[in-house]
Structures are given as structure tokens and as C-alpha cells.
C-alpha positions as CSV (number, residue, x, y, z in Angstrom):
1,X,15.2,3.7,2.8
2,X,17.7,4.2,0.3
3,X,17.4,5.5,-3.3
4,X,17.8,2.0,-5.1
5,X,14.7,0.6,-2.7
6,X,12.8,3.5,-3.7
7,X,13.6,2.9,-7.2
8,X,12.6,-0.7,-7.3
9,X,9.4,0.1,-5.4
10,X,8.5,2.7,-8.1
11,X,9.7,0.7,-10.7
12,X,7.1,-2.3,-9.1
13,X,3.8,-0.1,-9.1
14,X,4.9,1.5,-12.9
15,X,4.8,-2.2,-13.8
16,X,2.3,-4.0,-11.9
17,X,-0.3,-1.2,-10.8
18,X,-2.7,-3.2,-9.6
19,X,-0.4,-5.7,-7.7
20,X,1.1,-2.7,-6.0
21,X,-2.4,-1.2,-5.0
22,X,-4.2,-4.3,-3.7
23,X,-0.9,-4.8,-1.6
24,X,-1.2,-0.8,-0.7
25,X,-4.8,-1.7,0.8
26,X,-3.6,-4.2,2.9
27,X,-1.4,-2.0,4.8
28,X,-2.3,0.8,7.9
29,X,-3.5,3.5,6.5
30,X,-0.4,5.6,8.5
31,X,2.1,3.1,6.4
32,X,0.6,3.3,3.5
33,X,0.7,7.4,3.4
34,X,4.1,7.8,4.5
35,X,4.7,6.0,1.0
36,X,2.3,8.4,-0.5
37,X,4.5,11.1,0.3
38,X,8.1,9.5,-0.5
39,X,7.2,8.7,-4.0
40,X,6.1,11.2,-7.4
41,X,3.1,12.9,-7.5
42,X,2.0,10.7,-10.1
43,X,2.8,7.0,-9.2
44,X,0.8,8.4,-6.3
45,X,-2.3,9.5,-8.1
46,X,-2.4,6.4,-10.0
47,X,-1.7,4.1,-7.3
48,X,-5.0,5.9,-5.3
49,X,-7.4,6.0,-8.1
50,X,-6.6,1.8,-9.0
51,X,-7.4,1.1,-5.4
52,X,-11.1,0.2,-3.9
53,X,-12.6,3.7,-2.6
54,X,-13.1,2.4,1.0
55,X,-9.3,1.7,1.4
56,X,-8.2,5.0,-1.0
57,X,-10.8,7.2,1.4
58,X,-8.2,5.8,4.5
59,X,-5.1,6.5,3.6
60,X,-6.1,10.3,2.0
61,X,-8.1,10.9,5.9
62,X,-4.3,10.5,6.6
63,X,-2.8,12.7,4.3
64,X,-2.0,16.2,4.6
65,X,-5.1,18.7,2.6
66,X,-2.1,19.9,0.2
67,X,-0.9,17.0,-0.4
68,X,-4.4,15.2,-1.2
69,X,-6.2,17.7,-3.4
70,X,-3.4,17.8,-6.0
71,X,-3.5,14.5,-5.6
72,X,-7.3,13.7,-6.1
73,X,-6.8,16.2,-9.0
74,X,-5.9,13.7,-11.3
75,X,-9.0,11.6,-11.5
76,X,-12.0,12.6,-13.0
77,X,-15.7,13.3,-10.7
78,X,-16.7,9.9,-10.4
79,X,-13.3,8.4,-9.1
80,X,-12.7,11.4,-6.9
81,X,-16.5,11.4,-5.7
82,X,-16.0,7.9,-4.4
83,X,-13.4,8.3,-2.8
84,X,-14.0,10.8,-0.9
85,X,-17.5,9.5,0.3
86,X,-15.6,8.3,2.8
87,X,-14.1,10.8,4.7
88,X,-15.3,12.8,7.3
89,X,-17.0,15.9,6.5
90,X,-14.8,17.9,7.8
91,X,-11.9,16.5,5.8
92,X,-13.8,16.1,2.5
93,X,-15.0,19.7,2.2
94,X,-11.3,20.9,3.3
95,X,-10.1,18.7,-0.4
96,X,-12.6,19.8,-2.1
97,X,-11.7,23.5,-1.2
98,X,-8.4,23.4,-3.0
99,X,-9.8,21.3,-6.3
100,X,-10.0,23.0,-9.5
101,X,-13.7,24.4,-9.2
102,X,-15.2,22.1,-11.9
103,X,-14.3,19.5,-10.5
104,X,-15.3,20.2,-7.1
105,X,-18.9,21.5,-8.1
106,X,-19.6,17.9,-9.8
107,X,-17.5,16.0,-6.9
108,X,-20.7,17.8,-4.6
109,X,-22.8,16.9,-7.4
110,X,-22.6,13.3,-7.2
111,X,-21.6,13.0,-3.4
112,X,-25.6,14.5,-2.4
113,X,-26.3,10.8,-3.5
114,X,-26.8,8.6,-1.4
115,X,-23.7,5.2,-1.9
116,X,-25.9,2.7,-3.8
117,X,-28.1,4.9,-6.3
118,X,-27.8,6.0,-9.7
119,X,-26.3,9.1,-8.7
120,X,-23.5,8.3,-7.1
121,X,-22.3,6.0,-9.7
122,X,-23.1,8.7,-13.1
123,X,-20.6,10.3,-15.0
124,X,-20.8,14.0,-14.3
125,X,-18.0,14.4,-16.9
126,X,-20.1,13.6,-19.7
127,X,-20.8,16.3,-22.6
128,X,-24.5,17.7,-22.9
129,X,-25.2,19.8,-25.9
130,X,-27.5,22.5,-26.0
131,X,-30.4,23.0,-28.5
132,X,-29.2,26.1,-30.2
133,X,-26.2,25.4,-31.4
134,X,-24.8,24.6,-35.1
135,X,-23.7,21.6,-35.8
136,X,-20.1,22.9,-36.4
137,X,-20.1,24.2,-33.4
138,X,-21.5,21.0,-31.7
139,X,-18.3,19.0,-33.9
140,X,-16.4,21.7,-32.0
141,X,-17.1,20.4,-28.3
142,X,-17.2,16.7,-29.2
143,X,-14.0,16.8,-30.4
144,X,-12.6,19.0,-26.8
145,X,-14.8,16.8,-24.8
146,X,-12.7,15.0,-22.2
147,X,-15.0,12.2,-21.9
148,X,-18.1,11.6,-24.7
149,X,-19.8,9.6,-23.1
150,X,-22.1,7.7,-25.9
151,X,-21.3,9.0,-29.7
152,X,-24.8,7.9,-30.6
153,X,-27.0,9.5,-28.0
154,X,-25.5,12.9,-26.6
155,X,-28.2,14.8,-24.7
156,X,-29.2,17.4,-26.1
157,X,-31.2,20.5,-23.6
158,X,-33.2,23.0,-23.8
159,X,-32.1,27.0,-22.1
160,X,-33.7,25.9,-18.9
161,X,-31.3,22.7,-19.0
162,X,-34.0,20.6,-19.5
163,X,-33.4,17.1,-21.5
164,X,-35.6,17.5,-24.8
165,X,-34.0,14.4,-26.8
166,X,-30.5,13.7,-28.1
167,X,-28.4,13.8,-31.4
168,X,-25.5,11.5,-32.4
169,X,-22.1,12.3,-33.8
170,X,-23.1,10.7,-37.1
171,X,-26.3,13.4,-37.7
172,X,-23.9,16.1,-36.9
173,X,-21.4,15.1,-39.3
174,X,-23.8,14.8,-41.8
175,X,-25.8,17.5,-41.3
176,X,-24.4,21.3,-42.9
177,X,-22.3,23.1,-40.3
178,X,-25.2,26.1,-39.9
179,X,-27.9,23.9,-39.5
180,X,-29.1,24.1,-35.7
181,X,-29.2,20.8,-34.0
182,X,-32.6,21.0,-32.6
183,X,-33.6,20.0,-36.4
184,X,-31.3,16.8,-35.9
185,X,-33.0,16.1,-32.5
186,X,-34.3,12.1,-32.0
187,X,-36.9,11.4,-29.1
188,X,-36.2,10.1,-26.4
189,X,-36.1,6.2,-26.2
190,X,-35.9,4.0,-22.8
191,X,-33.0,5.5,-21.8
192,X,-33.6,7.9,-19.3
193,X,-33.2,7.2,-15.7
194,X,-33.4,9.2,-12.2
195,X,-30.5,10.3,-10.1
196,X,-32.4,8.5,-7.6
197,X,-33.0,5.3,-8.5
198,X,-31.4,2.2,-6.6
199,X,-28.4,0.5,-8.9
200,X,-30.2,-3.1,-8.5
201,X,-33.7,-1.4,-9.8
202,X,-32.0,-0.5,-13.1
203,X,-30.1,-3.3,-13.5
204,X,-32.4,-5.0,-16.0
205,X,-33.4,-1.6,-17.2
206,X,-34.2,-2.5,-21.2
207,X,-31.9,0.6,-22.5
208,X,-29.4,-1.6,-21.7
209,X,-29.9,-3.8,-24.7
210,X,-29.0,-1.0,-27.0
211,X,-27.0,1.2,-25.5
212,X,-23.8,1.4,-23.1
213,X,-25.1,4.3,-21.5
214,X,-28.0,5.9,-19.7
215,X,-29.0,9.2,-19.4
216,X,-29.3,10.7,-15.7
217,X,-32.1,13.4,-14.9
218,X,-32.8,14.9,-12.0
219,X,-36.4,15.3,-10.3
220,X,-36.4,18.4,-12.7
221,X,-36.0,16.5,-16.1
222,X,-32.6,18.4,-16.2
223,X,-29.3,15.8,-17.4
224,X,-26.8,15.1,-14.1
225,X,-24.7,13.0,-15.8
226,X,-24.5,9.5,-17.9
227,X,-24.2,5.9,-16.0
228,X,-22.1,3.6,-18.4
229,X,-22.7,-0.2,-17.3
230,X,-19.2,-0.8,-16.7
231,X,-19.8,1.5,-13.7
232,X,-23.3,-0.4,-12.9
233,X,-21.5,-3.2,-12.9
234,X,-19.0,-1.8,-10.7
235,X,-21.0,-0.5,-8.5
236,X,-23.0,-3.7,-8.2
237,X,-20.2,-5.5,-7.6
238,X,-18.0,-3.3,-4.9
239,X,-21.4,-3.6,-3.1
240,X,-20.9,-7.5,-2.0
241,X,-17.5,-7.3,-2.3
242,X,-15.5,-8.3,0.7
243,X,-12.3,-7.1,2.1
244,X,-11.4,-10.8,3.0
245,X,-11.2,-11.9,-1.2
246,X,-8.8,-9.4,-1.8
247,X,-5.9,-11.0,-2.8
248,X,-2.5,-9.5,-4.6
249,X,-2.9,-10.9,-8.2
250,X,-1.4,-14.4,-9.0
251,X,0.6,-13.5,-12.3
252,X,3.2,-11.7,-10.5
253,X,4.0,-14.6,-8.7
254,X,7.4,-15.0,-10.4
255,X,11.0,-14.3,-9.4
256,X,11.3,-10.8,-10.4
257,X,8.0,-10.2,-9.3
258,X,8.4,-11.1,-5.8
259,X,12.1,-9.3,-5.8
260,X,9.8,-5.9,-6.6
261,X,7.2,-6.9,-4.2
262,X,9.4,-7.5,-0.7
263,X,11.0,-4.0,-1.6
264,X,7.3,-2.5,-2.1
265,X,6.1,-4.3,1.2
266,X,9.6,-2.9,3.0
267,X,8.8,1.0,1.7
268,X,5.7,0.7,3.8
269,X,7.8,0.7,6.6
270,X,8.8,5.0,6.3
271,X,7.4,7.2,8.4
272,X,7.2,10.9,7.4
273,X,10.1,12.1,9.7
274,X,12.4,9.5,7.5
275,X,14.7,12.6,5.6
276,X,16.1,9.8,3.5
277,X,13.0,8.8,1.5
278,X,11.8,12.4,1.1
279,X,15.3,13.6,0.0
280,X,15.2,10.4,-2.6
281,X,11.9,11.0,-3.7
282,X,12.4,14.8,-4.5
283,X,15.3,14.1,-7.3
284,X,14.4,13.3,-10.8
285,X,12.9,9.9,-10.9
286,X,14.6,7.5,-13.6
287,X,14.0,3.9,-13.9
288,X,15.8,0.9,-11.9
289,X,19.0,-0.2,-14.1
290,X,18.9,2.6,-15.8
């Protein structure tokens, strides 16, 4: 494959992601890794964390540890969790291995739960604050949190990690920078729910009518994590979901499109000896035409 294919093929997933992944599932696993390899290290991590985690959990069993770790790196607990669910052990604790530590411990986190429960669906991600803190020094690790979770209810803990209530961004901005936020604590409303619970029990959980997200506890009262609904909804839906109504999305279906999508379908065809590909896909990338 020459470095104008691998180009266009590049240029194709950087501008129709999802196109390119849903096409990605549909191909062997072996195919669709040998592609893996030949292109960036980042049109690869996006093109693996777009696609459904079954299909994604195939193509990394056939991917070299070194090459899937760094890989799976990119994505936060949840994506990377799901993913790899579904490899073998073996395989999955070999990743996991050479993952940032962070990551990995909430990757194990969420994988001890089983597919369809609460658990395996949470954000692990999501800042807790604990009791003793100012509320300038709260301010402080909202604003380096990498992921929120819900401005108005951040779980707030006690030493023994225990959930005792939670306090929103707007009390703490209020509130004087010494003042500790156990004094801006609210009670707990409906919207606590177990690691264990079943998706489809808390589906009509009533938290949901005011909030986006849910606070997970374990059988300890201590927080796991936050489900958002999107990823209820998600998860609901990837559940009846079948590989047959996968179908490469319908807006691409123009002339340029199709022109980027016969040279995408044609990459699958490297195979890791090919020296070509892996010689074009080590020099600096820069876009088709330019």
C-alpha cells in the first residue's frame, strides 16, 4: 500500500470517524489490526474507542501487549473497562500491566462487575471530595478534575471513604475559601444507587428526574463511581443491539465519500509483514492534497 492510499485512508477516518469504525467492525479481526499498526497512534486510539466494545475487544486480542496498552491509554476507565471485558484473562491482565496505574486500578474496579449492572457502566473517573477540606481547596480540584461529573451534587466522604452527602460547585463558590465543606454539606436525596444493581432496575429510578447523574456505592456505603444516563442508556441499548443493524452511516454516501471509503476498505487488506505500510505510516503524517 502506498503512501497516497495510506493518506486517503487516514484522511477518511479524521473526517468520517464513525463511518470508518463501523466499516472497521465489519472486517476480521487479523485485517483490521494489521491497519491498527500501519497508521498513527492516534487515529488508532480514536478509531478503537468509537467502535462497539465487543468488536474493539477483537481486534486488540489481536494486537501485540505494547502496542494495545498505549493504545487503550487514551480512553478513560469506562471505555477502556468495556473493552476489555472481552478478552481473555490472560490477555486483559497482560494490558492492564503496562497501563498508567490509575487507570488500571479503576479499569479492575469496574471490570469485578458483572456486563449488565450498574457497575460496569459507572464512571470511575468522577471527582469525590472529602469532608475536610476548604472550599478553596475544593475550587482547587474541580477545576484539575478531568471529568466533574455533576457540578450540582459532587460526593462529598467521610476519612473512612464513606458517602455522608454532597456539595455543589455553586455553595463552594459562594462559600469563604477557609470555610470547611462539611458546613456546606446537603443530605442525601434519591440519588444513590448500588454497584450492584441490574441497569433495567434503575432505569425508572426517580433521581433521574432531577439529575443527570447517580451516585454509585458499594456494599460498604463507600462512592465507586457516578452513572450518567447517557451511559444507562448506552448500556441499555448495546444490550439488544444486534451485530446484523450495523450499517456504515448513510451521509457519506456521496462521491468523495465513497472515493475515501474503497481506499479505507483496500488498507484492510495489509498484513503486518507488508514493509511498505509500516515504513509509510512511520513518517510524519500530513493531510491528503496537502
Amino acid at each position: 500500500m502506498d503512501r497516497y492510499n495510506l493518506e486517503m485512508a487516514m484522511g477518511f477516518i479524521e473526517s468520517h470517524l464513525d463511518a470508518a469504525a463501523r466499516e472497521l467492525e465489519m472486517q476480521p479481526p487479523e485485517s483490521a489490526a494489521a491497519l491498527i499498526r500501519a497508521i498513527p497512534l492516534t487515529h488508532g486510539q480514536r478509531l478503537i474507542t468509537q467502535m462497539l466494545p465487543v468488536y474493539a475487544g477483537r481486534i486488540v486480542a489481536k494486537l501485540e501487549t505494547e502496542v494495545a496498552a498505549p493504545m487503550l491509554a487514551a480512553g478513560n476507565s469506562n471505555q477502556v473497562a468495556s473493552i476489555l471485558r472481552h478478552l481473555p484473562s490472560p490477555e486483559r491482565s497482560a494490558i492492564l500491566k503496562l497501563m498508567p496505574d490509575h487507570l488500571a486500578m479503576k479499569c479492575r474496579r469496574i471490570l469485578q462487575h458483572p456486563e449488565n449492572s450498574v457497575g460496569a457502566w459507572m464512571n470511575a473517573d468522577a471527582l469525590v471530595l472529602p469532608e475536610n477540606i476548604t472550599a478553596s481547596d475544593a475550587l482547587h480540584r474541580v477545576a484539575d478534575a478531568r471529568d466533574l461529573g455533576d457540578g450540582n451534587a459532587i460526593p462529598l466522604v467521610s476519612e473512612s471513604q464513606q458517602l455522608i452527602g454532597y456539595v455543589s460547585v455553586r455553595d463552594l463558590l459562594r462559600a469563604r475559601s477557609e470555610t470547611v465543606i462539611i458546613r456546606l454539606r446537603r443530605e442525601l436525596e434519591p440519588v444513590v444507587i448500588s454497584s450492584k444493581m441490574s441497569l433495567h432496575n434503575i432505569e425508572r429510578h426517580p433521581g433521574w428526574q432531577h439529575h443527570d447523574n447517580l451516585i454509585v456505592v458499594n456494599q460498604r456505603g463507600q462512592v465507586e463511581g457516578l452513572l450518567r444516563h447517557a451511559s444507562l442508556r448506552k448500556g441499555l441499548h448495546l444490550a439488544t443491539l444486534g451485530a446484523s443493524t450495523r450499517n456504515i452511516d448513510n451521509q457519506i454516501a456521496d462521491g468523495l465519500g465513497q472515493v475515501y471509503l474503497h481506499t479505507l476498505v483496500s488498507i484492510f487488506s495489509l498484513i503486518s509483514g507488508d514493509s511498505t505500510a509500516r515504513q509509510a505510516a512511520s513518517q510524519p503524517y500530513r493531510s491528503a492534497g496537502s
